[in-house]
N, C-alpha and C positions, 0 to 999 in steps of 0.2 A: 851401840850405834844410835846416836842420834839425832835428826833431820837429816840423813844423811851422811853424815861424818862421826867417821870412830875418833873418837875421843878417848884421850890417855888412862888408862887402867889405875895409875899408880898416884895419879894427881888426886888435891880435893877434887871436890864435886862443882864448887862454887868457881874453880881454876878452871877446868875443865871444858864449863858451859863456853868460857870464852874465845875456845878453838872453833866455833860455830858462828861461821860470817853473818855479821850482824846483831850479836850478844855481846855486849862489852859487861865489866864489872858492875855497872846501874843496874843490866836488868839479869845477869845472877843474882844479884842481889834479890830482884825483885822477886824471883824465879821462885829462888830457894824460900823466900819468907812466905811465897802463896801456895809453896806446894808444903811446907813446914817440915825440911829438910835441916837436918843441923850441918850448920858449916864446916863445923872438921871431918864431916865423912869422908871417906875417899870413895873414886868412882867402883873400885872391887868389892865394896862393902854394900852396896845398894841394891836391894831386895828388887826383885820384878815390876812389886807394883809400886814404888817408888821411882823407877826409869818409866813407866807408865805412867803417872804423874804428870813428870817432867816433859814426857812427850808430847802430851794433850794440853799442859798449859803453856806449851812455845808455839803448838797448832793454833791453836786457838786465839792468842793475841797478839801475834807477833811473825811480821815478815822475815824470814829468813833464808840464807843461801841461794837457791837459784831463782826466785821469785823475788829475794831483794836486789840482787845481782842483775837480772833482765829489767827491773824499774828502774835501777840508779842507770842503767844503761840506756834505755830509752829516754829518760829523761835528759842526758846529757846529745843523744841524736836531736831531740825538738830541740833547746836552748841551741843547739850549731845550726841549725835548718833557719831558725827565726834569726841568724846574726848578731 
């Protein structure tokens, strides 16, 4: 479980992040190159502190799921409010 959402067991790692609204394939990519994750692992294969990792560097730099989800939402309220 990561940012909230379980993500596929069975998937790579790099597939995987992309189940997680607001991570497409740019920033797995990016993900996995900062946290120095090899791309063919799969998510069952990934040690603790590896999901620990991964956890702390999408905290860290990156809006995701309900926090990007209530931005892009409020932002389309002002743009209709302003006509």
């Amino acid at each position: 479980r990561i940012a909230g959402v379980n993500i596929p067991t069975q998937k790579k790692v790099f597939v995987a992040l992309t189940y997680i609204y607001g991570i497409g394939e740019k920033r797995a990519q990016e993900i996995m190159d900062a946290t120095g994750i090899d791309m063919a692992k799969r998510v069952h294969e990934l040690s603790d502190q590896e999901i620990l990792k991964i956890r702390e560097m999408i905290d860290k730099n990156f809006s995701v799921e309900g926090d990007l989800r209530r931005e892009v939402s409020m932002n389309i309220k002002r743009v209709m409010d302003l006509g």
